[in-house]
Phi, psi and omega in degrees: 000150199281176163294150161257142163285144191268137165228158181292115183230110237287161166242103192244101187351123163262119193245025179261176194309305201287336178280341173256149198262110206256126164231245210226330205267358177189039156282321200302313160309276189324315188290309162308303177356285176275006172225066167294329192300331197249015157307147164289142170057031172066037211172148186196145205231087170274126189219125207193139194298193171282143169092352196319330192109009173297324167303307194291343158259315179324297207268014163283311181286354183281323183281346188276283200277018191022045169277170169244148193236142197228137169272124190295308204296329173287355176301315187310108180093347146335143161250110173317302214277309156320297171332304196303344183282335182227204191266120179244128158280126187233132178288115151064050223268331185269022167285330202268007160313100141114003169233111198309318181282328191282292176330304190249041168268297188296332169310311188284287170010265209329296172304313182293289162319303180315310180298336157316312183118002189295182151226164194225122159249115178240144177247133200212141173311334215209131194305169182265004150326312203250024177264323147083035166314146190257328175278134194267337174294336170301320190286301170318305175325315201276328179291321188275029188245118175320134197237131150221149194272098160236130200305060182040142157298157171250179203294314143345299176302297195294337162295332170279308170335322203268321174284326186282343164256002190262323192289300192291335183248025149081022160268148190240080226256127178301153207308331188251015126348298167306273216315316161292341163285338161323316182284325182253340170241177186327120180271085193217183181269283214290333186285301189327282182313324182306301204298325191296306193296304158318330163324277172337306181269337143297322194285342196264295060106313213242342152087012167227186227268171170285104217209159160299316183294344169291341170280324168329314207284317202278330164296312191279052188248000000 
């Protein structure tokens, strides 16, 4: 069979249930997922580095639950009071340290909805200790709200991490391609996504197939 070749193809996330990939390092985040109906206090904190896959639960659970997902930094000037009606995902809640109007949207957001009877998830990089939030009733809130973690890939996760971004920009890397790269980078979400994307842009560049020796070419440079 001849080789395949990379061509510039647009890339598009795939975010269903079935695309993601449960291991050690984030079943226990999946298990809460799915078993939302029975959060304390209605609400979860989902906390997990970049690429980890909190979007990609934001929209498993948006499909569980008919929530609506919402970028936390957009709330300021939100009509809140609409928001409050259905089940919400709120995106990335510790970008808004320190912007006074988004904080105290998202406080009312919180309160309000819950008093609704909604449930509410939100995701953030960094535990809310570590948020350096300026409103302190907002800051109690977010601390007294129950949490799961998802964790640095294991060698599994991250192999799936790496076909599964390699799949969203429609590439098709020969069979022993992952696993060296599983062997040669960084074992994170954010190293993954770095190589794919190099990947790419060597292979259009160079006009070749996804291969191990390309990654090679690409790691050693």
């Amino acid at each position: 069979m001849p080789e395949q070749l990379s061509f510039d193809l647009p890339v598009r996330e795939a975010l269903g249930r079935d695309d993601f990939f449960v291991s050690p390092a984030n079943a226990e985040a999946v298990a809460m997922i799915e078993g939302w109906q029975g959060w304390p206090a209605r609400k979860l904190l989902l906390i997990g580095p970049e690429d980890a896959g909190k979007t990609h639960l934001a929209h498993v659970w948006a499909v569980l639950s008919g929530a609506r997902i919402i970028a936390a930094r957009d709330l300021a000037g939100a009509d809140i009071p609409a928001l409050a009606q259905t089940h919400l995902a709120i995106e990335d809640c510790d970008s808004i340290a320190g912007d006074p109007d988004a904080e105290e949207a998202l406080f009312h957001l919180h309160n309000l909805a819950l008093a609704e009877g909604r449930s509410i998830l939100m995701t953030a990089s960094r535990p809310p200790r570590d948020w350096n939030l300026t409103l302190p009733d907002l800051a109690s809130r977010m601390q007294g709200t129950p949490a799961t973690i998802l964790r640095e890939p294991d060698d599994a996760l991250l192999a799936a991490v790496l076909m599964k971004l390699m799949q969203d920009r429609q590439l098709s890397p020969t069979p022993n391609t992952i696993p060296y790269l599983v062997r040669r980078i960084d074992r994170s979400f954010a190293a993954a996504r770095e190589v794919v994307a190099g990947l790419d842009a060597l292979a259009l560049e160079t006009k070749s197939p996804i291969t191990r020796h390309l990654a090679t070419k690409l790691l050693d440079k």
